[in-house]
Structures are given as C-alpha cells and as structure tokens.
VEXDREN-2710 file (C-alpha; in Angstrom, 1 decimal):
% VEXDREN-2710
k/r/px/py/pz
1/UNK/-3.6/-9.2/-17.6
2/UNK/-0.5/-6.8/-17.3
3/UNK/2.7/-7.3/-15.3
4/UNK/3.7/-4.7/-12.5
5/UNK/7.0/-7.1/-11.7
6/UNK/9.4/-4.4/-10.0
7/UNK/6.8/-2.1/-9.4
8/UNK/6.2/-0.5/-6.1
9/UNK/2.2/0.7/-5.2
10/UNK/0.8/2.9/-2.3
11/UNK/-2.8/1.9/-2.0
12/UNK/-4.7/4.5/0.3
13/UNK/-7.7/3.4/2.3
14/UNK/-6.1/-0.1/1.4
15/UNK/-8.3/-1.4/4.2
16/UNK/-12.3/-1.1/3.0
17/UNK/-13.1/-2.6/0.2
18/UNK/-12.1/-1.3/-2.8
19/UNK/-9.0/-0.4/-1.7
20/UNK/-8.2/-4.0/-0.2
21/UNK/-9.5/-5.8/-3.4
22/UNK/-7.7/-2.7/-5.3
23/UNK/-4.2/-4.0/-3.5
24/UNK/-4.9/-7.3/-3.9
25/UNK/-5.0/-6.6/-7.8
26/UNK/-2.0/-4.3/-7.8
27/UNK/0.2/-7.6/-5.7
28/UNK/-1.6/-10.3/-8.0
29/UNK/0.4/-8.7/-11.0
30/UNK/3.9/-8.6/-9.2
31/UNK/3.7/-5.3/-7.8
32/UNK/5.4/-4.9/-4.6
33/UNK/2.3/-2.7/-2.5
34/UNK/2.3/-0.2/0.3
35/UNK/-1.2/-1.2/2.0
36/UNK/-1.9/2.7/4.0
37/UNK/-4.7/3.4/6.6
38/UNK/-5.3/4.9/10.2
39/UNK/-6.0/0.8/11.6
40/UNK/-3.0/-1.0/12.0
41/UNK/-3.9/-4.2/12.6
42/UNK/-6.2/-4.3/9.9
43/UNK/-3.0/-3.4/7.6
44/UNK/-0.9/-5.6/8.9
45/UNK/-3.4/-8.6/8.4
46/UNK/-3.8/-8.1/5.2
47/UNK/-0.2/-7.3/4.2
48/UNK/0.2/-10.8/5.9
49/UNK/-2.6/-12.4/4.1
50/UNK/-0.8/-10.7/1.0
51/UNK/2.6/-12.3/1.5
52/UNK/6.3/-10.3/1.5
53/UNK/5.7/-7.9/-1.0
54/UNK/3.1/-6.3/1.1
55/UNK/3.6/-3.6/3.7
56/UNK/1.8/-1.8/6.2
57/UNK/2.3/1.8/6.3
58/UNK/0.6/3.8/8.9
59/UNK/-1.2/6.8/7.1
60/UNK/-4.3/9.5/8.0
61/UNK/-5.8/11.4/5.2
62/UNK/-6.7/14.4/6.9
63/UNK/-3.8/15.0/9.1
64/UNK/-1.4/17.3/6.4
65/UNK/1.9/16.2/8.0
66/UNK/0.9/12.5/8.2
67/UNK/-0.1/12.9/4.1
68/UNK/3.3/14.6/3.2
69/UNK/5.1/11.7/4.9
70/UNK/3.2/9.1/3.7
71/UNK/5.1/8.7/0.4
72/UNK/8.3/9.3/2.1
73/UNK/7.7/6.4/4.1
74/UNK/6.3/4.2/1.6
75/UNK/9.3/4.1/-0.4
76/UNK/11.2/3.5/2.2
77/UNK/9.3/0.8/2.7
78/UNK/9.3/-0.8/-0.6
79/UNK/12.5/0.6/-1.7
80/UNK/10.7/2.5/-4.9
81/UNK/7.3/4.7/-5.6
82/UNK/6.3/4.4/-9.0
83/UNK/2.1/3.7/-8.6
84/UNK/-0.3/5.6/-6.3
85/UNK/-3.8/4.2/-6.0
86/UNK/-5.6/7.4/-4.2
END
C-alpha cells in the first residue's frame, strides 16, 4: 500500500479499537509506532504483540501536563516524531 520505513507514529487511544487496528496499520508499513493510553498493560501487550518497533508510552488525554509531554516522550522513545494519529 505505502511505505512508512523510518517513520516514527504516536497513535492516541492506541488501545480500543480503532486506535489498536489504526497502530497495527501504521507498524505493518514499517513505521516505527508510539502505542499511547492511560492502561499500561494493555500498551505494553500490544507493543509486544507488535514486535520492537512498538512502544508503550504512558499518556492521559485530559490531564494538560500529561498531553504537552506526551510528544516529548514519544520521540524519545522512537528517536523521531514525524506521524500523529489523534
């Protein structure tokens, strides 16, 4: 379909449903994805399911300080920011 090789993605919400199968997508085309959500374990399942381009970053919506950090640590996470799946 397209390649996102090199490409780093923040998925929000990444663990309901359209943001899991929308993270799935985003990794299936080579992009290296930042899976974000309040429920840890959930993120960190599927970042394993995922494989090593997959991370979990912790993330709340409606807490402002937790939203202005939460691309901060993404890219530390996957080195780069260049997708953000809201």
């Amino acid at each position: 379909m397209f390649d996102l090789t090199g490409k780093g993605a923040l998925v929000t919400g990444a663990t309901g449903g359209i943001g899991s199968a929308v993270a799935r997508a985003l990794y299936a085309q080579g992009a290296m994805v930042a899976l974000s959500g309040r429920r840890i374990e959930a993120l960190e399942a599927l970042a394993a399911d995922l494989g090593d381009r997959a991370k979990a970053v912790l993330g709340d919506l409606s807490d402002a300080q937790s939203v202005a950090e939460l691309p901060v640590r993404a890219e530390e996470a996957l080195g780069q920011l260049d997708i953000l799946v809201n």
